[in-house]
N, C-alpha and C positions, 0 to 999 in steps of 0.2 A: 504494500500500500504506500504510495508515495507521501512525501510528505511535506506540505509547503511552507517556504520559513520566509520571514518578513522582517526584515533589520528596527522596524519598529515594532513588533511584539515583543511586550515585555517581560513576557512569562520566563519562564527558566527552561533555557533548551536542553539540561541535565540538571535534574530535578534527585533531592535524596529522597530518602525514603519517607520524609513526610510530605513529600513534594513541593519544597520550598526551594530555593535554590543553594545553591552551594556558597559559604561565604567563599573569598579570594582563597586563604587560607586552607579550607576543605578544598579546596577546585584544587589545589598546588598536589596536595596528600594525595587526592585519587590519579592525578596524572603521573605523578613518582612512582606511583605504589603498582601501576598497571603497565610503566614501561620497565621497570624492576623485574614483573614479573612475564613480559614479552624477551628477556635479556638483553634490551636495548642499554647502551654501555652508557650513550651519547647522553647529555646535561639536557632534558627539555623539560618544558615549559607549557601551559597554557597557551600564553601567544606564539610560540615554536610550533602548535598544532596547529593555530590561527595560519599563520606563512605556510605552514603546508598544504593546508586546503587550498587557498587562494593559488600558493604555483601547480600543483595538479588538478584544479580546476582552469588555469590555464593552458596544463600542461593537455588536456584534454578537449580541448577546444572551446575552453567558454570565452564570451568576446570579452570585451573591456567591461562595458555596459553591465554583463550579466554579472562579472566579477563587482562589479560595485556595486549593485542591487542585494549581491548574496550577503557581501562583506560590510554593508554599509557606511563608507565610506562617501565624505561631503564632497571631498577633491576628485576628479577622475584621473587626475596626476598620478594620487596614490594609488589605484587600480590598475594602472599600465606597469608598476613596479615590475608586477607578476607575470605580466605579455613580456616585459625585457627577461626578466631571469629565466620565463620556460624556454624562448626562443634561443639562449645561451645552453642550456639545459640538452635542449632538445639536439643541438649535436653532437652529446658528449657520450661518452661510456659512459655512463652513468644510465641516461633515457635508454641504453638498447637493451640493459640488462632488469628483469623484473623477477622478483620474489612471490611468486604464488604462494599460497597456503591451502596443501591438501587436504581437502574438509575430512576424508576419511581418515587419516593419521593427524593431521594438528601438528605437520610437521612443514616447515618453508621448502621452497625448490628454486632456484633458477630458470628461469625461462630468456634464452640470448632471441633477441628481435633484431633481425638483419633489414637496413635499411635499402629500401626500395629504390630502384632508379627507373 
C-alpha cells in the first residue's frame, strides 16, 4: 500500500510505541542501535539517512522538483545538491556495484551492474 508523505504533515513519520514521536535524542538511540545491529561500522546519523534518501532518490531518477517536494526544502538550490552528487555518483564504482539482501537467508550479496553503451 503506498504511502503519501507531505513535508507539511506534522504527524510523526516514526512514531514509538505510544505513537508520539520520537524526541531528537530517542531518534539518535534507535538509529545507533539499528545500524549497530545491520554491522554498519560507519558514524551515522539521523540527517546521514536524511542525505541518503535524497541522493538515491536522485540516484533513481527523481527530478529536482520531486526531490524538494519529498525533502521539503524552501531553496531548490538545496534540492539540486542531490542531482550534482548522484550525477558524480552515478559514474563511479560505487553506482555499478549493489548489495541485495536475500529475503530467504537475511544475508547481503553483490550484484556488479555493467554499464550500458
Amino acid at each position: 500500500m503506498p504511502i503519501e508523505l507531505d513535508a507539511r504533515d506534522s504527524s510523526p513519520l516514526v512514531a514509538d510505541r505510544l505513537g508520539t514521536a520520537y524526541s531528537a535524542v530517542g531518534l539518535w538511540k534507535v538509529v545507533k542501535r539499528a545500524a549497530r545491529a545491520a554491522g554498519i561500522e560507519k558514524d551515522v546519523s539521523p540527517h546521514w539517512l536524511r542525505h541518503s534518501f535524497g541522493t538515491l532518490a536522485a540516484l533513481g531518477g527523481a527530478n529536482v522538483f520531486q526531490i524538494q517536494a519529498a525533502m521539503g526544502h524552501a531553496q531548490i538550490t538545496t534540492s539540486q545538491r542531490y542531482i550534482h552528487w548522484a550525477r558524480g555518483l552515478a559514474d563511479s564504482a560505487v553506482h555499478r556495484v549493489d548489495l541485495r539482501l536475500d529475503t530467504t537467508t537475511g544475508q547481503g550479496r553483490q550484484v556488479m551492474h555493467r554499464k550500458r553503451t
